[in-house]
DRENDO-1510 file (C-alpha; in Angstrom, 1 decimal, always signed):
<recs>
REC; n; res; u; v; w
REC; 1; UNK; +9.6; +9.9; +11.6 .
REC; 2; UNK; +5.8; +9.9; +12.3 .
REC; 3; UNK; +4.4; +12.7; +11.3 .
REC; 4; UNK; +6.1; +16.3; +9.7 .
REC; 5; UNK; +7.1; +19.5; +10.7 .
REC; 6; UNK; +6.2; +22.0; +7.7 .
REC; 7; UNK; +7.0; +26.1; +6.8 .
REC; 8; UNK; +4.0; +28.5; +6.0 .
REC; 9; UNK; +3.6; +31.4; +4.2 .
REC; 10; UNK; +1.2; +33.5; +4.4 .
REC; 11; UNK; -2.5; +33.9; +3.7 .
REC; 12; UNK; -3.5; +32.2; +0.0 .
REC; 13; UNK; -5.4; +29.2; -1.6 .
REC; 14; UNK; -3.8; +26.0; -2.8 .
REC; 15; UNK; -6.1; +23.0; -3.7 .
REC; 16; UNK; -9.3; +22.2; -1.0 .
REC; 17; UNK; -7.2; +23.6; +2.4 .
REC; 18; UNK; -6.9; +27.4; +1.6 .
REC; 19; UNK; -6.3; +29.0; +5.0 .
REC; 20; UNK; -2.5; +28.7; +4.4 .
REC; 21; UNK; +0.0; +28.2; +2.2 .
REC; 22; UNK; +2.7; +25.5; +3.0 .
REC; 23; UNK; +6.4; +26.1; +1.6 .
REC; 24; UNK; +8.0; +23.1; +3.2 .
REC; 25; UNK; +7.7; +19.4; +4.6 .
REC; 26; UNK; +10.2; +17.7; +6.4 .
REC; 27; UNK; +10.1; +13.8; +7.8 .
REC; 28; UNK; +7.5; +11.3; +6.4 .
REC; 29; UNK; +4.7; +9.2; +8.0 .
REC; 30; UNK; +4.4; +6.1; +5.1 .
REC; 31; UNK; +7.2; +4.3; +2.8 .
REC; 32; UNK; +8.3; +6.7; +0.2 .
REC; 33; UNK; +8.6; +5.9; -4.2 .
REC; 34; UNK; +10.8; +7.2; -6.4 .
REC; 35; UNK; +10.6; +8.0; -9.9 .
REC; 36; UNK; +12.0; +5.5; -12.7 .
REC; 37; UNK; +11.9; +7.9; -15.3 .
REC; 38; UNK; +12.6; +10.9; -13.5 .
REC; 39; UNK; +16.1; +10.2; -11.4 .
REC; 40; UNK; +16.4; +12.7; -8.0 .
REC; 41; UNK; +12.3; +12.3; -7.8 .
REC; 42; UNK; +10.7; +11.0; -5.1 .
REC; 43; UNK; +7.3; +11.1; -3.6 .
REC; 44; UNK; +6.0; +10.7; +0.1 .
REC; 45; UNK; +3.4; +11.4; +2.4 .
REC; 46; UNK; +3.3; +13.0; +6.2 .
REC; 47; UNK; +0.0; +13.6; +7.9 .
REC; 48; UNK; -2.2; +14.9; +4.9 .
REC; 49; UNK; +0.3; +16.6; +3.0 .
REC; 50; UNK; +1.6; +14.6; -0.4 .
REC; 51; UNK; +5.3; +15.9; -1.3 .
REC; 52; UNK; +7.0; +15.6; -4.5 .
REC; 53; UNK; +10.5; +16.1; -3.7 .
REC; 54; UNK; +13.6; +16.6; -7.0 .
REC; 55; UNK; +16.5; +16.4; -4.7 .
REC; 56; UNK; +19.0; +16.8; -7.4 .
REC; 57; UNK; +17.2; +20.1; -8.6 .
REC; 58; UNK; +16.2; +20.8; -4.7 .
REC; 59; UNK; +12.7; +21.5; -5.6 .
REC; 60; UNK; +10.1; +20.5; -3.7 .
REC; 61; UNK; +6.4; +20.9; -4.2 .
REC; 62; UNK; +3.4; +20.8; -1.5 .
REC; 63; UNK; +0.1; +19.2; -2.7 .
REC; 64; UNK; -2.6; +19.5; -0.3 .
REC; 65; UNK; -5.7; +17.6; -1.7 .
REC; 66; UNK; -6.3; +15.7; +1.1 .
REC; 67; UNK; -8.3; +16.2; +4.4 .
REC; 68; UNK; -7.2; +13.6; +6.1 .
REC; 69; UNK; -3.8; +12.2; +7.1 .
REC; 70; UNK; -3.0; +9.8; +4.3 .
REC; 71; UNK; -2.9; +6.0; +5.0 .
REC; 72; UNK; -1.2; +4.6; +2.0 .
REC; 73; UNK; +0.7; +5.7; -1.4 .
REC; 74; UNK; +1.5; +3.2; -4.4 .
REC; 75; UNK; +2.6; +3.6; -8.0 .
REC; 76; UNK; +2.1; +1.8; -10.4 .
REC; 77; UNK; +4.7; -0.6; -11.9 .
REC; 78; UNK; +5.1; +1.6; -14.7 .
REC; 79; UNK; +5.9; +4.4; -12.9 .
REC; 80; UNK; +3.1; +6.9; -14.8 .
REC; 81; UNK; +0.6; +7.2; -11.9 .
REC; 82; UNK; +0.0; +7.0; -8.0 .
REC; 83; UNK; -2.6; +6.4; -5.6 .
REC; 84; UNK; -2.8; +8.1; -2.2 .
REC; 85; UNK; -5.9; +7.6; +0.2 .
REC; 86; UNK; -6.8; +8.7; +3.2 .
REC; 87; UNK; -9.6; +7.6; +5.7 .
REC; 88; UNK; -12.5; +8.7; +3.0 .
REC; 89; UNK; -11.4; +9.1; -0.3 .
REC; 90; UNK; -8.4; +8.2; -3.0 .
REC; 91; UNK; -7.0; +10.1; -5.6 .
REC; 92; UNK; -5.5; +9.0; -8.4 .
REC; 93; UNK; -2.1; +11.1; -9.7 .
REC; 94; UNK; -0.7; +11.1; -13.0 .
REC; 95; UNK; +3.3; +11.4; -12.5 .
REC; 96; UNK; +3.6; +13.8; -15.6 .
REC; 97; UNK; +2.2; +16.7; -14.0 .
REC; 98; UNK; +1.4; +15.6; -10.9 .
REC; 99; UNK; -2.7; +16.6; -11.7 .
REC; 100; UNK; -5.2; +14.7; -9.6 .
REC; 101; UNK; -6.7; +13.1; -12.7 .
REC; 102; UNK; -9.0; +10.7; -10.8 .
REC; 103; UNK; -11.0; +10.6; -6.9 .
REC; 104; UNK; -13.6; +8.7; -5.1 .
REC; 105; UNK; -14.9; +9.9; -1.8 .
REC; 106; UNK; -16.0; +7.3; +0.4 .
REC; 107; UNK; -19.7; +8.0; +1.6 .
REC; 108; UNK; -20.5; +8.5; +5.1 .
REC; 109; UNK; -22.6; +5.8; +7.1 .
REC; 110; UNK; -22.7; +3.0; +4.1 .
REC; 111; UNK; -22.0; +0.1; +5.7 .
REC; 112; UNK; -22.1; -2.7; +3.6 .
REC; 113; UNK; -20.0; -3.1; +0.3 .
REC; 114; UNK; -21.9; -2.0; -2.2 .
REC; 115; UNK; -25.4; -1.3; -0.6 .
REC; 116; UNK; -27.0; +2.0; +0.0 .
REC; 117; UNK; -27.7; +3.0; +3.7 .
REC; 118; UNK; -31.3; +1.4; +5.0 .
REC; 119; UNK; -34.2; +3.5; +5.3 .
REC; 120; UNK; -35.7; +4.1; +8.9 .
REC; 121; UNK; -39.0; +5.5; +9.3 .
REC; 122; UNK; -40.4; +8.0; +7.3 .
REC; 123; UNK; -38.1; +6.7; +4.6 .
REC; 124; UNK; -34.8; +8.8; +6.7 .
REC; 125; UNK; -31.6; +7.1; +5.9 .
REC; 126; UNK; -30.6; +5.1; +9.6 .
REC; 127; UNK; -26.8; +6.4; +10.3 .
REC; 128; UNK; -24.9; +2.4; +10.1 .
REC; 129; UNK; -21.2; +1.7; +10.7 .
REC; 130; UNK; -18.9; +3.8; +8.1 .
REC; 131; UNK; -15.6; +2.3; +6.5 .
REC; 132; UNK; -12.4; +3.9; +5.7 .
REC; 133; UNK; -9.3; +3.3; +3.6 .
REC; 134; UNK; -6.3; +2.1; +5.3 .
REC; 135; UNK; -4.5; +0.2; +2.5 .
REC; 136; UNK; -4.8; +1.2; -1.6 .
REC; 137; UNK; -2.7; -0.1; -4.9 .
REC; 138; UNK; -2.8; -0.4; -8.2 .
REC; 139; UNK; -4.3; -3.4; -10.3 .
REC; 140; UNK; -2.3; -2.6; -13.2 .
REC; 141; UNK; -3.2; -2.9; -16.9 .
REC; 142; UNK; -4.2; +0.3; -19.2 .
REC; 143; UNK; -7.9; +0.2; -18.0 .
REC; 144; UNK; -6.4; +2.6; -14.7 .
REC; 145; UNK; -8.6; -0.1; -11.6 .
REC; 146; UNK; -7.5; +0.6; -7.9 .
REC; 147; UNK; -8.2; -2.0; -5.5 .
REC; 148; UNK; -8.7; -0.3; -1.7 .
REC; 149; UNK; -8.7; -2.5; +1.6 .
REC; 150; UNK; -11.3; -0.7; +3.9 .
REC; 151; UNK; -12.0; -1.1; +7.5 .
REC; 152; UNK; -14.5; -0.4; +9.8 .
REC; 153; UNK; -14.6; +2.7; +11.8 .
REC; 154; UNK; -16.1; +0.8; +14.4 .
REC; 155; UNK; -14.8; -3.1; +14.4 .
REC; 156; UNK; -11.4; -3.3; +13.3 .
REC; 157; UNK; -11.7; -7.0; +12.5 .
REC; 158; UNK; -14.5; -6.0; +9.6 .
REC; 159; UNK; -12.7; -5.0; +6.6 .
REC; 160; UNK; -13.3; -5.7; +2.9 .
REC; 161; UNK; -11.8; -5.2; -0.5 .
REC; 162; UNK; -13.4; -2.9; -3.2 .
REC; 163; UNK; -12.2; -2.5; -6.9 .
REC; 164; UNK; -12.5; +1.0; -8.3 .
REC; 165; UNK; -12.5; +1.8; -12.3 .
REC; 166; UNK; -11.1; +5.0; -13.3 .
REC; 167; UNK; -13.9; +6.6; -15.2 .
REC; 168; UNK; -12.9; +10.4; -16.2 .
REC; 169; UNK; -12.6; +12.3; -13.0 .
REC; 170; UNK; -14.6; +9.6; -11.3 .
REC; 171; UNK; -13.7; +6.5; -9.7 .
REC; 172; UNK; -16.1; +4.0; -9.7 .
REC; 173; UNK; -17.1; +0.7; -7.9 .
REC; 174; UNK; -17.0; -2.1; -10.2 .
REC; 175; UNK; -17.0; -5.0; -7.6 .
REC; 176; UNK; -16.3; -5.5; -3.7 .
REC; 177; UNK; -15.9; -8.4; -1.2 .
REC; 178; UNK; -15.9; -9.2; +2.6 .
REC; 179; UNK; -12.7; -10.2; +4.3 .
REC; 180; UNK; -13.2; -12.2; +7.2 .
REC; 181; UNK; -9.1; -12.1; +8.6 .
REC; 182; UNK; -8.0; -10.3; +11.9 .
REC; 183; UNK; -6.6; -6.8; +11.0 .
REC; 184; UNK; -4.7; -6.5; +8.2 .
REC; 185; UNK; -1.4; -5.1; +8.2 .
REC; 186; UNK; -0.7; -5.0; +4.5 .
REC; 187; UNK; -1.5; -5.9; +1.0 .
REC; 188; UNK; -0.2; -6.5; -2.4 .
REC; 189; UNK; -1.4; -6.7; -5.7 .
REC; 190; UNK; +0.0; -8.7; -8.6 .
REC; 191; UNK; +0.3; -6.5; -12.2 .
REC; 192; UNK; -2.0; -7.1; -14.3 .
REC; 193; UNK; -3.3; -10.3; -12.9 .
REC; 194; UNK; -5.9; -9.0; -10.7 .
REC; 195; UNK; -4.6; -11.2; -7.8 .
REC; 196; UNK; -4.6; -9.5; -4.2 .
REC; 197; UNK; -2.6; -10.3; -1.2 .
REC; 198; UNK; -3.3; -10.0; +2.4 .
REC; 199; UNK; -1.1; -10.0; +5.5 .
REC; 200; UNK; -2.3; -10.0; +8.8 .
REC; 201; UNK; -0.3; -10.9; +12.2 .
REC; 202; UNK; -1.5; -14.9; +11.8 .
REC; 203; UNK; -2.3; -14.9; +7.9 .
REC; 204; UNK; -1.6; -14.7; +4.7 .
REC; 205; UNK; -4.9; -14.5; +2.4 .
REC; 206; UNK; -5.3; -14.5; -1.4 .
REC; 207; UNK; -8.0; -13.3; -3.5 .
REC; 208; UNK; -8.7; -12.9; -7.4 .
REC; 209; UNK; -10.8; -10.2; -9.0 .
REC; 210; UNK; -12.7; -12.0; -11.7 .
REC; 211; UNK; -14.7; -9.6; -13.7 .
REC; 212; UNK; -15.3; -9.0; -17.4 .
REC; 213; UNK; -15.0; -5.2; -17.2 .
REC; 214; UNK; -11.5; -5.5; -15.6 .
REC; 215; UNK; -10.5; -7.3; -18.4 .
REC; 216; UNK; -9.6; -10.8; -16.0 .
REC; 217; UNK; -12.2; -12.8; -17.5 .
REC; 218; UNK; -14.8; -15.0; -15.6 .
REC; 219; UNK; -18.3; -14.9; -14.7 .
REC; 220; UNK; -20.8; -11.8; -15.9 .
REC; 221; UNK; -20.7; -9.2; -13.0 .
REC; 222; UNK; -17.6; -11.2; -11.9 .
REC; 223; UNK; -16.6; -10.1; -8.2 .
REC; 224; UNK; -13.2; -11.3; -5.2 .
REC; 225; UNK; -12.7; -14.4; -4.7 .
REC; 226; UNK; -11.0; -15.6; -2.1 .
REC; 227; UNK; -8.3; -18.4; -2.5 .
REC; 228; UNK; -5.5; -19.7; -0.6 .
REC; 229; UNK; -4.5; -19.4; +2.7 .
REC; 230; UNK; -1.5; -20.0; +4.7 .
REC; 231; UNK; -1.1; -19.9; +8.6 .
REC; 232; UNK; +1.7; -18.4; +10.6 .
REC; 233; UNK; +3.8; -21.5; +12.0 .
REC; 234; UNK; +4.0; -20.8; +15.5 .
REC; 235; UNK; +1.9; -18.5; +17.9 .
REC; 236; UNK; +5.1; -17.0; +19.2 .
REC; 237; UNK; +5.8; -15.6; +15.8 .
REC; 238; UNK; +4.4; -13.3; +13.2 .
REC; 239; UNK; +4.4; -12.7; +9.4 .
REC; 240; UNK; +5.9; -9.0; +8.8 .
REC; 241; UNK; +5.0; -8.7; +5.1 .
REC; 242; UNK; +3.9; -10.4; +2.1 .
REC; 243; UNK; +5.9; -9.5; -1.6 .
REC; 244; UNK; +4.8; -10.6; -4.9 .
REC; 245; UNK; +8.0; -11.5; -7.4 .
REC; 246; UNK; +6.0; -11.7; -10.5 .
REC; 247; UNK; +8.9; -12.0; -12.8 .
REC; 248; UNK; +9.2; -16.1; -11.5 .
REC; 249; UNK; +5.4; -16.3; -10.2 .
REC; 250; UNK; +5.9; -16.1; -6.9 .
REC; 251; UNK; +4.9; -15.1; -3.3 .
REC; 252; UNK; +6.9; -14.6; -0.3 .
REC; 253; UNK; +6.0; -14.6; +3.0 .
REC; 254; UNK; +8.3; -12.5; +5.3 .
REC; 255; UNK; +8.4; -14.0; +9.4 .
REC; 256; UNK; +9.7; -12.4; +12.0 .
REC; 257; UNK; +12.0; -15.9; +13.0 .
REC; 258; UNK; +13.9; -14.4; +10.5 .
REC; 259; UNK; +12.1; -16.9; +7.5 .
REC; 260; UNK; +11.1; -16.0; +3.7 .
REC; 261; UNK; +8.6; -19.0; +2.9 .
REC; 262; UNK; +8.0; -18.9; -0.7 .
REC; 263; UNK; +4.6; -20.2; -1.9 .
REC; 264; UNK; +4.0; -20.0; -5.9 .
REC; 265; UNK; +0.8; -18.5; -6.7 .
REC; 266; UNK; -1.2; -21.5; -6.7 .
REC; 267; UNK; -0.8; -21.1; -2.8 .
REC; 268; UNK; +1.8; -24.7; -2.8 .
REC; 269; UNK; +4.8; -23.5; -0.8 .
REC; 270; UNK; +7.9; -24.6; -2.4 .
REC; 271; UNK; +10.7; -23.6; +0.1 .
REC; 272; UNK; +11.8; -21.6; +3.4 .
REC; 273; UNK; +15.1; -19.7; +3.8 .
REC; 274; UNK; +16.2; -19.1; +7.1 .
REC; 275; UNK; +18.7; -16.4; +8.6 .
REC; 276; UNK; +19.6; -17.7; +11.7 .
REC; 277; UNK; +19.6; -15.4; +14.9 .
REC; 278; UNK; +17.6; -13.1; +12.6 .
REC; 279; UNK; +14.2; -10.9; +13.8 .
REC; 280; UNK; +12.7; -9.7; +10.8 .
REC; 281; UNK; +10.8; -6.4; +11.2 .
REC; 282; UNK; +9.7; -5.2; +7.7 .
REC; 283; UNK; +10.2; -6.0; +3.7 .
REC; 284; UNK; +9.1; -4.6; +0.3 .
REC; 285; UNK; +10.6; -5.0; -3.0 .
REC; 286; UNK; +12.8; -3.4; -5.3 .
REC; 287; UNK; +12.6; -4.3; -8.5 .
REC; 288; UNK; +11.4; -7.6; -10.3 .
REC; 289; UNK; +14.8; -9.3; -8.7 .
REC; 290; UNK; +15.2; -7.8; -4.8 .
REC; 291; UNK; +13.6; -8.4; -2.0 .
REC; 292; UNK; +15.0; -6.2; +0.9 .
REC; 293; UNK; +14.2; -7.3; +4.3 .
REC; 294; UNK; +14.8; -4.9; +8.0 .
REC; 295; UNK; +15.9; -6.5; +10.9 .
REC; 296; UNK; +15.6; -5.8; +15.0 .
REC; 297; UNK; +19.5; -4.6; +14.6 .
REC; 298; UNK; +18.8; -1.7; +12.3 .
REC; 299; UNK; +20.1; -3.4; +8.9 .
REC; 300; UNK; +18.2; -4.4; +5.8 .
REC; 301; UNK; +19.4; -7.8; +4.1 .
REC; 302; UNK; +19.3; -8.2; +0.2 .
REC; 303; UNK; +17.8; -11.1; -1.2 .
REC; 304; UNK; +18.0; -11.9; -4.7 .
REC; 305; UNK; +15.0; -13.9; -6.5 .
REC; 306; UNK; +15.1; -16.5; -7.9 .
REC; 307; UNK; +18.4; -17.5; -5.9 .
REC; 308; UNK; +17.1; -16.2; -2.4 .
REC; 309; UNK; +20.7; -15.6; -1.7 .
REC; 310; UNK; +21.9; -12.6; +0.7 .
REC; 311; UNK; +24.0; -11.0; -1.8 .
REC; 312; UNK; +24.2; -7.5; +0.4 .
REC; 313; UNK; +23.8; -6.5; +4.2 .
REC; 314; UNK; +23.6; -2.4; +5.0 .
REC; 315; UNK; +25.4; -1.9; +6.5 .
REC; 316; UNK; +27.9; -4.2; +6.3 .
REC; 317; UNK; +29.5; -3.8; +9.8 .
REC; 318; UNK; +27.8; -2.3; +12.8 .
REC; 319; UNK; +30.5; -1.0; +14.6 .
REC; 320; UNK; +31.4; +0.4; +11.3 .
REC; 321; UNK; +28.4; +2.4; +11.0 .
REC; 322; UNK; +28.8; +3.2; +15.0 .
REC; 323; UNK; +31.7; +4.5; +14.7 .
REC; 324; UNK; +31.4; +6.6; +11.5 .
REC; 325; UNK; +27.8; +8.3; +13.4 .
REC; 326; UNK; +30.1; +8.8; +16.5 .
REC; 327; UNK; +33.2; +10.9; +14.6 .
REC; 328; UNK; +30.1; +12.6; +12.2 .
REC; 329; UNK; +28.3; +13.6; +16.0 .
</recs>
């Protein structure tokens, strides 16, 4: 469901939006987590509302510290904090008491990476192309970096990748790149190895944050650079999403032919498994050992790794599921 239908109550302040106080939110605009340690939890997103939902306790609790609707939400793979953004800033939660316990707010009119805005005459700040955040996730490791995809307001093809520090109640730049790629559609991060992925239409793009403060190593300074890349096959297809398995090294590209190419992080691909008659639509991953994978027919295929075996197909039988919806109608 795009977008929410919410319950007020009232006159009464709750974090920056005090006009109103919400009660409810119903549907969600972005994939949702749940909790590991906390069964019945889960957390999503609809327009700029951030909902952590118990379902076994049905509780459910509003959080309205964004302006904006909210582009992406991640947790980390430890399950003890979450990012959410939304087009100019990111807030870091910690899962415990679901406190905003870092932000960065993206300044208006700073176009390049980095750089402040350029002076005009008179030394007044010229007003340049802004960025916002479309795509953020965690770098892992107990130093708390985010790294954020950003993309111009004004020319969807300029985009570039910035890696924030957690710094108290601050985040902070530590190091930023460029990404010359038509629009991306998502990206993944590897735990703890400071290796990003990027998935556009036509390409799949790697890059590696190398930078002393972020504990990776490399030069002083340190900074993205970019690595591998692999092309989609054919123009008549297009890859859907890209998944790190970091538990055997890998990464797998997810085509809409109904294809998972696996390349090993090196960027050497190593096989293709193909489900005939298939149109792939979307993927993500559960677990270190699951890829699931949607389809144009409504189901979601289970892949195990490192067999790439379908061991599970939900639902099993269409007309099944058909006919259950119809008596349930």
């Amino acid at each position: 469901l795009e977008g929410g239908l919410w319950a007020v109550d009232g006159q009464g302040p709750e974090d920056d939006a005090a006009f109103v106080a919400v009660r409810d939110v119903h549907g969600f605009s972005l994939p949702p987590v749940m909790l590991p340690g906390t069964p019945g939890t889960v957390a999503y997103a609809t327009g700029s509302f951030f909902v952590v939902w118990n379902w076994k306790a049905d509780r459910k609790v509003v959080h309205r510290q964004h302006r904006h609707p909210i582009t992406c939400l991640s947790m980390n793979h430890s399950g003890t904090a979450v990012v959410t953004a939304d087009a100019d800033r990111i807030l870091l939660w910690d899962t415990q008491t679901w406190k905003v316990t870092s932000r960065a707010v993206l300044p208006k009119g700073k176009s390049e990476p980095g750089k402040d805005p350029p002076e005009g005459p008179q030394g007044a700040a010229k007003q340049v192309k802004a960025f916002e955040v479309i795509r953020a996730a965690f770098l892992g490791g107990g130093l708390r970096q985010v790294v954020s995809l950003e993309r111009s307001t004004e020319i969807a093809a300029v985009q570039c990748l910035r890696v924030w520090q957690a710094d108290g109640p601050v985040l902070r730049t530590l190091t930023d790149k460029h990404v010359s790629q038509d629009p991306v559609h998502s990206m993944r991060a590897a735990p703890d190895s400071g290796r990003v992925y990027l998935c556009s239409n036509g390409l799949v793009s790697s890059f590696q944050c190398v930078d002393n403060r972020l504990g990776l190593g490399g030069p002083r300074g340190g900074g993205v650079v970019p690595g591998w890349t692999v092309p989609c096959a054919a123009r008549d297809v297009v890859f859907v999403g890209v998944e790190v398995a970091q538990s055997v090294g890998w990464v797998l590209l997810v085509v809409s032919d109904g294809s998972v190419t696996v390349v090993s992080d090196a960027g050497e691909r190593l096989r293709t498994v193909r489900r005939e008659s298939a149109v792939f639509t979307s993927s993500c991953m559960d677990g270190p050992d699951c890829l699931l994978v949607g389809t144009a027919r409504g189901t979601v295929l289970w892949y195990n790794v490192p067999s790439m075996d379908v061991w599970r197909r939900i639902p099993y039988d269409l007309d099944l599921r058909d006919s259950m919806q119809a008596k349930a109608s």
